[in-house]
N, CA and C of each residue as an Amber inpcrd file, in Angstrom:
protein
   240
-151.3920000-136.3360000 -15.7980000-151.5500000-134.9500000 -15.4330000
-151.0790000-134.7150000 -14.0110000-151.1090000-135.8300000 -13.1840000
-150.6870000-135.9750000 -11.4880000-149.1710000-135.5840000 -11.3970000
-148.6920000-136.0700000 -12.1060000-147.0850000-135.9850000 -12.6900000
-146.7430000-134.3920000 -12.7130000-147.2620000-134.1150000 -13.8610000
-147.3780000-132.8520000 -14.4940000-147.4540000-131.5920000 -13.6240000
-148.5280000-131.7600000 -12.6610000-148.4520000-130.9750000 -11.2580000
-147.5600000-130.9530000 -10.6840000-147.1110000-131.8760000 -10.2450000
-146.2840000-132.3380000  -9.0260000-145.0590000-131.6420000  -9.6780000
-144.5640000-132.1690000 -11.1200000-143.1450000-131.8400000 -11.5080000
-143.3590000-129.2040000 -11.0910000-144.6510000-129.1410000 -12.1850000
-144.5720000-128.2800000 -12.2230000-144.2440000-127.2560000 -10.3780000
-144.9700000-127.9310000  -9.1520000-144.8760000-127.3860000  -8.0830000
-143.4400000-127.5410000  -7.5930000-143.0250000-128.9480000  -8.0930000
-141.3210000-128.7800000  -7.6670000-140.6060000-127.6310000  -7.8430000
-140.9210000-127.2530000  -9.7110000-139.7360000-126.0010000 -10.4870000
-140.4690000-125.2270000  -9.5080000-141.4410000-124.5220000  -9.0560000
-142.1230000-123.4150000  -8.5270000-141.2550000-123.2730000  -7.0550000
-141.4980000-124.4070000  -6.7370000-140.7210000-124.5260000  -4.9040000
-139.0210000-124.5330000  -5.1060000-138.3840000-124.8470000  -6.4430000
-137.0150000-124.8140000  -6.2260000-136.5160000-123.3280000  -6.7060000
-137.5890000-123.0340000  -8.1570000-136.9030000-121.8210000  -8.3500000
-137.1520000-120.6930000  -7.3720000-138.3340000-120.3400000  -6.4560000
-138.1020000-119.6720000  -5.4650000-137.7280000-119.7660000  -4.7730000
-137.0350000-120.6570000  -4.1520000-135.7970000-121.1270000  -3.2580000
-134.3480000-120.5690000  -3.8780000-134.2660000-120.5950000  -4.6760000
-133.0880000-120.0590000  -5.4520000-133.0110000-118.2530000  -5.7540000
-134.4210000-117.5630000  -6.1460000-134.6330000-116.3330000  -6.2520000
-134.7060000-116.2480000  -4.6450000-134.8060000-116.6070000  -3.8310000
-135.1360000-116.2420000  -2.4630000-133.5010000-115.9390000  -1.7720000
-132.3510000-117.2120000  -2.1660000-131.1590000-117.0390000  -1.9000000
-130.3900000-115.9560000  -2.7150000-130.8910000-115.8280000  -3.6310000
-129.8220000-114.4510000  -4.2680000-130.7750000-113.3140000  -3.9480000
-131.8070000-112.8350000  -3.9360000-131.8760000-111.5310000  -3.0250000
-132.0200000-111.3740000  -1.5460000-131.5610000-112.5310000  -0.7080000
-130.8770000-112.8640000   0.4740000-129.5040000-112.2160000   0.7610000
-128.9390000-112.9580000  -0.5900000-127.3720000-112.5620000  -0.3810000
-127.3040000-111.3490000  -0.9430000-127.8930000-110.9890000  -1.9130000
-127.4890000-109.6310000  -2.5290000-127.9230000-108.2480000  -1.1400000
-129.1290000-108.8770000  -0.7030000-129.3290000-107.4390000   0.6760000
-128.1690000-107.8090000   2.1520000-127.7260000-108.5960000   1.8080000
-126.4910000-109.4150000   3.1340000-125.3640000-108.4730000   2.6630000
-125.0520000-108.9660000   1.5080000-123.8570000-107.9310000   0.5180000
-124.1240000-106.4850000   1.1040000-125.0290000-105.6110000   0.8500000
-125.2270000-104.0980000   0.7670000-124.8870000-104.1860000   2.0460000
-125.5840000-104.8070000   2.8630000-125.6520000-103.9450000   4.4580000
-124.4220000-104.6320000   4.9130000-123.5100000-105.4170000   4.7520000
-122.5070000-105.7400000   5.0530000-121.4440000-104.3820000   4.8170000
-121.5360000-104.5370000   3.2660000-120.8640000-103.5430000   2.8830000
-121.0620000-102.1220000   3.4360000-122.2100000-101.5700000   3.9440000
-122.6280000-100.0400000   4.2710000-122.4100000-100.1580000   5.5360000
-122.3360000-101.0860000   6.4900000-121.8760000-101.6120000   7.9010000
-119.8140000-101.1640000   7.5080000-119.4720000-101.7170000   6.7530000
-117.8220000-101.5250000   6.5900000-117.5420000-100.0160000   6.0390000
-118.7860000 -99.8350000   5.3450000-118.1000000 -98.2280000   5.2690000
-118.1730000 -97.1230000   6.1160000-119.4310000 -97.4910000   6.7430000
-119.1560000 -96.9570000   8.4360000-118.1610000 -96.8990000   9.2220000
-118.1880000 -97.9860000   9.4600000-116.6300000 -97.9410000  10.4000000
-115.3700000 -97.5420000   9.8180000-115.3950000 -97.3500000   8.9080000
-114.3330000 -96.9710000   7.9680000-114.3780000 -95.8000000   8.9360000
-115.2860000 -94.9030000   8.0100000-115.5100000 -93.1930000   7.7740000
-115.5280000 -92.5430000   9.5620000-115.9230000 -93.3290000  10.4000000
-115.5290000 -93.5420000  11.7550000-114.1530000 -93.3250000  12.2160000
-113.0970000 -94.1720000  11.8860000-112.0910000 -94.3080000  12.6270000
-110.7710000 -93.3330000  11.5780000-109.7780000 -92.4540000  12.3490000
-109.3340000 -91.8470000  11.5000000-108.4980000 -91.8080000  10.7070000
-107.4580000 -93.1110000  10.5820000-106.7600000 -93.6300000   9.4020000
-106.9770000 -95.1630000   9.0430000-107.3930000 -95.6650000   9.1190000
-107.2620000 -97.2970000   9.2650000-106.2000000 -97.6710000   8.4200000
-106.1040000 -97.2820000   6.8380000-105.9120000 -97.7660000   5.9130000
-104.2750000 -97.5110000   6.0470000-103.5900000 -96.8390000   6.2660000
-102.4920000 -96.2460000   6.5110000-101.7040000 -96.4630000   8.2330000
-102.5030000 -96.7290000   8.5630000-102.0550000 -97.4040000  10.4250000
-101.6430000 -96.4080000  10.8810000-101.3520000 -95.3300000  10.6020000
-100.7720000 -94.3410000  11.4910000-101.2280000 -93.8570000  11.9270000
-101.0680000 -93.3060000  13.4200000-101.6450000 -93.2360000  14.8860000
-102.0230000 -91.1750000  14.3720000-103.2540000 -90.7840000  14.7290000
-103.6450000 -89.6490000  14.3420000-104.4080000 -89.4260000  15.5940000
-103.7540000 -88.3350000  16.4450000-104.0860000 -87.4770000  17.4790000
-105.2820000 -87.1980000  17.9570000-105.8810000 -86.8410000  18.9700000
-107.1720000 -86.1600000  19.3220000-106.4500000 -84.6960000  19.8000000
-106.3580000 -83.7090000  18.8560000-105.6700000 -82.4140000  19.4140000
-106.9660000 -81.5510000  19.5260000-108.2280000 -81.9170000  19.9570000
-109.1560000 -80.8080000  20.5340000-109.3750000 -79.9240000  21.5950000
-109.5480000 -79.2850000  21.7160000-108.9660000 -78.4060000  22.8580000
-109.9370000 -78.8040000  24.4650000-110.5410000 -79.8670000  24.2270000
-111.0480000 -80.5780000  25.2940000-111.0910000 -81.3310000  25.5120000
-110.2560000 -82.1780000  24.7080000-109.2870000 -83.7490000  24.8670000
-108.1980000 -83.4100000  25.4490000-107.2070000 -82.1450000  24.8920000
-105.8570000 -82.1160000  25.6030000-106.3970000 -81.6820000  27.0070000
-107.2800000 -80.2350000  27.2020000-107.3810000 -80.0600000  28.7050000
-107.3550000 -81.2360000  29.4460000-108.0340000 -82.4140000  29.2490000
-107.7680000 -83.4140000  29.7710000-106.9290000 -85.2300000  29.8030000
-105.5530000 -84.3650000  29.2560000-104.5630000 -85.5100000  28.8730000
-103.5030000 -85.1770000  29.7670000-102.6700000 -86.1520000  29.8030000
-101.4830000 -86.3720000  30.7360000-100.3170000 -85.7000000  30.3230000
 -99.4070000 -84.9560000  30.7320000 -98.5460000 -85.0140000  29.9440000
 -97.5110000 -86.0810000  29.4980000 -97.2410000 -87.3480000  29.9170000
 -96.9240000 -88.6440000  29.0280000 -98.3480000 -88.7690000  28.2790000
 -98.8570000 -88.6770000  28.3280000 -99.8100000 -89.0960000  26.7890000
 -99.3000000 -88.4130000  26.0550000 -99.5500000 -86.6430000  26.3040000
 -99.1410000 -85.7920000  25.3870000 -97.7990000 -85.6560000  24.3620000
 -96.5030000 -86.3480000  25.6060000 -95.2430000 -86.7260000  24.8500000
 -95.6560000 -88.3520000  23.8270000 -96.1030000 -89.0770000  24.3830000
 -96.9320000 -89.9070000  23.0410000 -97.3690000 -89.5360000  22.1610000
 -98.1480000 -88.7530000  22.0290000 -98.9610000 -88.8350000  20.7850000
 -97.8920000 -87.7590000  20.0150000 -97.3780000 -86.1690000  20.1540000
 -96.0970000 -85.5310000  19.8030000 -95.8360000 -86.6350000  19.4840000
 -94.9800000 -87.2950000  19.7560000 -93.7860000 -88.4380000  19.3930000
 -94.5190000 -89.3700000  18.3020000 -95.9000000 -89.4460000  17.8950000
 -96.4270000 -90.1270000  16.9290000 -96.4330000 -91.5810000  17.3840000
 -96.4660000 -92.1060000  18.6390000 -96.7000000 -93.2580000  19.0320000
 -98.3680000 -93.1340000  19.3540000 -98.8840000 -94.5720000  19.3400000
 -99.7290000 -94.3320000  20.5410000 -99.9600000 -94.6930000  21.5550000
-101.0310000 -93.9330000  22.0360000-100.8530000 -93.5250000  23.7450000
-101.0520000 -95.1080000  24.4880000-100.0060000 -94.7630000  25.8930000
-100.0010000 -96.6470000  26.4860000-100.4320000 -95.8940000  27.8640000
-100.2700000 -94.9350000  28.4110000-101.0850000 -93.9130000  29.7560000
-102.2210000 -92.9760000  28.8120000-102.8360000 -93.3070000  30.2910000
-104.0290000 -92.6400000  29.8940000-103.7640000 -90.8280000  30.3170000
């Protein structure tokens, strides 16, 4: 019956070791993932690389005009 315990506390200690690692990884997964869609929805093209303007009317009051011929020109800006 000493056996019998012992085996049974092993399955108990391994299989929650195992249920413990997959809803570990499965909440690692989500917030990984909801962390990447953030920054996504953040930045304004990623996916496409092309350089997309700040044309607000209180960003330009305070831009250069070489920035301004940058960003027009669809480069991006190397002066501030």
């Amino acid at each position: 019956m000493n056996r019998f315990r012992t085996a049974l506390t092993a399955a108990a200690v391994a299989g929650s070791m195992v249920i413990g690692g997959v809803v570990g990884a499965t909440l690692h997964g989500v917030s990984a993932l909801s962390a990447a869609a953030a920054t996504t929805a953040a930045s304004p093209s990623p996916s496409t690389g092309k350089f997309v303007p700040n044309e607000t009317a209180a960003h330009e009051a305070q831009e250069s005009a070489a920035r301004e011929a940058q960003e027009n020109a669809g480069q991006v800006p190397t002066v501030p």
